[in-house]
C-alpha positions as CSV (number, residue, x, y, z in Angstrom):
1,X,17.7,-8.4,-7.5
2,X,15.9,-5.0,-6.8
3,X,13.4,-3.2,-8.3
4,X,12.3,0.3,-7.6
5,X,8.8,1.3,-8.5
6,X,7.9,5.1,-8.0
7,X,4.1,7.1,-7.7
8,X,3.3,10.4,-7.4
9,X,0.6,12.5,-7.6
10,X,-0.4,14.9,-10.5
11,X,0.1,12.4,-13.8
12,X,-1.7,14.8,-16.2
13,X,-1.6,18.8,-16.7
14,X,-2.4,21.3,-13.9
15,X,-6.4,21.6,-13.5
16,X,-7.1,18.2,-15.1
17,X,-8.0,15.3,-13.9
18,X,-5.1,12.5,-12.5
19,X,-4.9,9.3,-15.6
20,X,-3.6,7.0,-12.2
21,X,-5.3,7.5,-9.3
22,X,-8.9,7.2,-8.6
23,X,-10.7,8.5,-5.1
24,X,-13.9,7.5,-2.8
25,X,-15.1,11.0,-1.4
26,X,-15.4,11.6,2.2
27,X,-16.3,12.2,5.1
28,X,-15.8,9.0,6.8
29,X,-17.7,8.3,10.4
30,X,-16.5,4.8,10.6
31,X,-13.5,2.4,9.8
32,X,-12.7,1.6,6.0
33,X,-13.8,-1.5,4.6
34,X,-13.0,-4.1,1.5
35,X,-15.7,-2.6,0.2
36,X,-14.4,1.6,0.6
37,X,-11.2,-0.1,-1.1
38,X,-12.5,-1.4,-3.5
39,X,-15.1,1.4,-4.8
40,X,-11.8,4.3,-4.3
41,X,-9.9,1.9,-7.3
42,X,-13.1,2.6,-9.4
43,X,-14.0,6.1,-8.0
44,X,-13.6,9.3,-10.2
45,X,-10.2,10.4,-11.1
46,X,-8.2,12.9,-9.2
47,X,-7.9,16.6,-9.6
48,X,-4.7,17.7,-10.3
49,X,-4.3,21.3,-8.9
50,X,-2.0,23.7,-10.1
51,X,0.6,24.7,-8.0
52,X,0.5,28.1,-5.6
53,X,-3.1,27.5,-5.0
54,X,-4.5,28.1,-1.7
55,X,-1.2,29.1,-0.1
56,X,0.2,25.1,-0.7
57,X,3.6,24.3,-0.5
58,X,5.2,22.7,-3.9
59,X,8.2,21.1,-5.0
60,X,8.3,18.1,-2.7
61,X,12.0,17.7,-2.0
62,X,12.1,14.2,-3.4
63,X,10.6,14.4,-6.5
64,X,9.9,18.0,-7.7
65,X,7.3,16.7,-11.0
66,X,4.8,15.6,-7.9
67,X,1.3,18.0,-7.9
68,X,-1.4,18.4,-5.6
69,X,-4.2,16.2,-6.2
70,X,-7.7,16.9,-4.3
71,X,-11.7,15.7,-4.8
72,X,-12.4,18.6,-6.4
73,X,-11.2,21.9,-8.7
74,X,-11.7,24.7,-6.1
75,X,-14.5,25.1,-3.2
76,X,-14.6,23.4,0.2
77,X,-12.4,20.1,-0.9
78,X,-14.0,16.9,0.8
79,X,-12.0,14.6,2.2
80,X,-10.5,11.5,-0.3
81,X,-9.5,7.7,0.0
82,X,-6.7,7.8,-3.1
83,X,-6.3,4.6,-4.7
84,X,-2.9,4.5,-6.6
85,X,-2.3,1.4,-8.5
86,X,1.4,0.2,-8.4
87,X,2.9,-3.1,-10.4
88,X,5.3,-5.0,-9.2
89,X,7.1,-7.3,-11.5
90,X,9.2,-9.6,-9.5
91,X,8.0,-13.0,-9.5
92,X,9.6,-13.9,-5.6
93,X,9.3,-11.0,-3.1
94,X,11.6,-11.4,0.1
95,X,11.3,-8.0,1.6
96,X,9.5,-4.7,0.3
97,X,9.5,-1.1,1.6
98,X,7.5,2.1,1.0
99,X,8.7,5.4,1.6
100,X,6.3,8.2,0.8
101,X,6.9,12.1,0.9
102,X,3.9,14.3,1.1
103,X,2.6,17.8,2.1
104,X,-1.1,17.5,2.7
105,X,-4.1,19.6,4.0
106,X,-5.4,19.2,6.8
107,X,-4.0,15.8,7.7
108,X,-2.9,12.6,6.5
109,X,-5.6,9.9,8.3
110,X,-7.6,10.8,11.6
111,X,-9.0,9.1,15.2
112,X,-10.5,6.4,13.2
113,X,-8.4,5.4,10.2
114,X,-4.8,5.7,9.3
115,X,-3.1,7.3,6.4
116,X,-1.6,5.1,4.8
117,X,-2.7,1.1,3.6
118,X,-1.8,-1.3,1.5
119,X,-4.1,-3.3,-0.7
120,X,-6.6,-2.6,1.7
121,X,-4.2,-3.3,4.8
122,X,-4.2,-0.5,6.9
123,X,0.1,0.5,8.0
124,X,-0.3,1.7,11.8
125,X,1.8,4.9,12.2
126,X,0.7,6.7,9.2
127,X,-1.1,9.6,10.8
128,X,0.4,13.1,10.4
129,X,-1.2,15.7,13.2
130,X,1.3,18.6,12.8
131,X,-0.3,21.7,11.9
132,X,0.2,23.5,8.9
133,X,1.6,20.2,6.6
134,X,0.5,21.7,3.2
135,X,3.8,23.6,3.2
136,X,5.4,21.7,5.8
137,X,6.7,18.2,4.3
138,X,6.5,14.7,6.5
139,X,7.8,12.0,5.4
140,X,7.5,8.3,6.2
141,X,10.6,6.3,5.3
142,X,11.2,2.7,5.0
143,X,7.9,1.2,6.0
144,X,8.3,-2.8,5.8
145,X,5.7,-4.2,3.6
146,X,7.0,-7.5,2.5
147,X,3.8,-9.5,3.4
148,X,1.6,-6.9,1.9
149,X,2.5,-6.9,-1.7
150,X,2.5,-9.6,-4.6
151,X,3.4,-10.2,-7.7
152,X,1.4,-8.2,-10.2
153,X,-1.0,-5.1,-9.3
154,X,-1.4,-4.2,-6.1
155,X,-2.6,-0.4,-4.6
156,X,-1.6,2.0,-2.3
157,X,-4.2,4.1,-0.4
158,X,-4.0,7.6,1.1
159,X,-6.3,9.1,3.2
160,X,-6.3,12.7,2.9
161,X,-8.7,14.4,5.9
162,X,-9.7,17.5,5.1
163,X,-11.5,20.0,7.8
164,X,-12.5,22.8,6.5
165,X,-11.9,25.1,3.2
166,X,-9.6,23.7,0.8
167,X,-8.0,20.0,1.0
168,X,-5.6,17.8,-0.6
169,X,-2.2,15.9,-0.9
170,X,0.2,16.2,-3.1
171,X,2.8,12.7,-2.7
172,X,5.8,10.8,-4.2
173,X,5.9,7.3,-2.9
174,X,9.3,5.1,-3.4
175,X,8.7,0.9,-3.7
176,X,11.6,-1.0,-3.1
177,X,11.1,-4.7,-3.8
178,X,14.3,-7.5,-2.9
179,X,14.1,-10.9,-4.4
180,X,14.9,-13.5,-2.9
181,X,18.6,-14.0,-2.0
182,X,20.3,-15.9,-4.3
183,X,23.3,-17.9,-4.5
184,X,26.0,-19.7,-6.6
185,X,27.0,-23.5,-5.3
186,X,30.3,-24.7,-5.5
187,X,32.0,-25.7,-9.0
188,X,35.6,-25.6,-10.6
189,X,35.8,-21.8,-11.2
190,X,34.5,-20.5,-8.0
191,X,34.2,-22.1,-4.7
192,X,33.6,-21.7,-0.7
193,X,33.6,-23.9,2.1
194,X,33.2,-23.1,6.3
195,X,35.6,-25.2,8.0
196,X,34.8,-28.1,5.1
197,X,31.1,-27.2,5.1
198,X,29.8,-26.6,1.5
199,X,26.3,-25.9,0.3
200,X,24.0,-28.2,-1.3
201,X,22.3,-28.0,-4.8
202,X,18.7,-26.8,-3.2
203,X,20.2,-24.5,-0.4
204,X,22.7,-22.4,1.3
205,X,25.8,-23.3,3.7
206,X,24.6,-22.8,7.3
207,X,27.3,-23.2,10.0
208,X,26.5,-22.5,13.7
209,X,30.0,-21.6,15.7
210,X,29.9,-20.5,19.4
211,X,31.1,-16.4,19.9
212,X,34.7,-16.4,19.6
213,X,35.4,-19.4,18.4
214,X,37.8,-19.8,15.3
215,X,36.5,-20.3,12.0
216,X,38.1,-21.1,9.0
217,X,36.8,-19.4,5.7
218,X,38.4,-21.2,2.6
C-alpha cells in the first residue's frame, strides 16, 4: 500500500495567523538542537501573508492554495525554524520520500544549518543559494526518508534565512509512504513456482540463478 500525505503553507486566511505550523524566531549563530526542535513545535503560529506582497512570487506550480508564511505581518521579517506536523498512518513503513516545492526569501538554510530536517534530523542537500528565490521556485524531489519517519506524528522543519527587509517561505511538501511489500503464498486458485521453488507461509520465494542461465517461471 501507499499513502500520500500533503503540507503547505498558509492554512488560514491571508494576514492571519497559520492553525499548522508553529516557528522559533531567528537569527541563529550556532547549529540547531533537540532543544530549537522542540521549542519551534510549541513556538507562535505562523503569519500567513497575503499574496503580491513585497514583490513575492505566488502560485507555486504544484499546489496553487500554498501562501507565504513569515515571523511576522510586515517590517524587517527575522529569520524562522517552521515546525510542520505531518501524520502518518501506516503501521509498517518500508520506504518514504519527501518532495517539497517552495519560493523563499532570502534562502532556504545557510553555512551552518540546512533547510530542510526531519523530526529533528537534519537532510544534507537542502540549502538553496540562488538569488532571487522568492519568485524563482526550487524544488527538492524525492528525498529518501524511510528511517526518519514512524508511525504516528512526526514534523518537518524549514529553515527559512532571512538577510535583510522582508523574509519568508511559502511551501507545498508531498509524503509518500510504501508499506511493506506484500505477498500472496501459493493455494488452489492462484499459484507460482521458480523452477519448483515455492514460497513459504512466513516469507517470499528467493531463487539465486547465474546471468544467462535459463529459468523456468511456472
Amino acid at each position: 500500500g501507499q499513502e500520500f500525505i500533503t503540507v503547505q503553507g498558509g492554512n488560514g486566511a491571508p494576514g492571519g495567523t497559520d492553525a499548522n505550523i508553529t516557528f522559533l524566531p531567528g537569527p541563529f549563530a550556532a547549529p540547531f538542537t533537540v532543544a530549537d526542535y522542540a521549542a519551534a513545535v510549541v513556538g507562535a503560529p505562523a503569519e500567513i501573508i497575503p499574496n503580491g506582497s513585497f514583490g513575492w512570487g505566488s502560485p507555486l506550480s504544484n499546489n496553487p492554495l500554498a501562501m507565504w508564511i513569515s515571523t511576522t505581518q510586515s517590517g524587517v521579517q527575522p529569520s524562522g525554524l517552521y515546525a510542520v506536523p505531518f501524520t502518518v498512518n501506516s503501521s509498517v513503513i518500508g520506504l518514504a520520500t519527501l518532495s517539497v516545492n517552495l519560493l523563499v526569501d532570502d534562502f532556504l538554510g545557510d553555512a551552518t544549518n540546512v533547510g530542510v530536517a526531519v523530526n529533528g534530523i537534519p537532510l544534507p542537500g537542502t540549502n538553496t543559494s540562488t538569488p532571487g528565490s522568492w519568485v524563482n521556485e526550487t524544488a527538492l524531489t524525492n528525498l529518501d526518508i524511510s528511517s526518519l519517519v514512524t508511525t504516528g506524528q512526526n514534523y518537518l522543519y524549514l529553515y527559512g534565512n532571512n538577510t535583510g527587509g522582508p523574509g519568508g517561505v511559502n511551501f507545498s511538501a508531498d509524503i509518500t509512504v510504501f508499506s511493506t511489500a506484500e505477498y500472496q503464498v501459493n493455494q488452489p486458485g492462484a499459484s507460482m513456482d521458480i523452477d519448483g521453488l515455492t514460497s513459504g507461509p512466513s516469507g517470499p520465494v528467493y531463487a539465486s540463478r547465474c546471468v544467462g542461465q535459463a529459468v523456468t517461471l511456472t
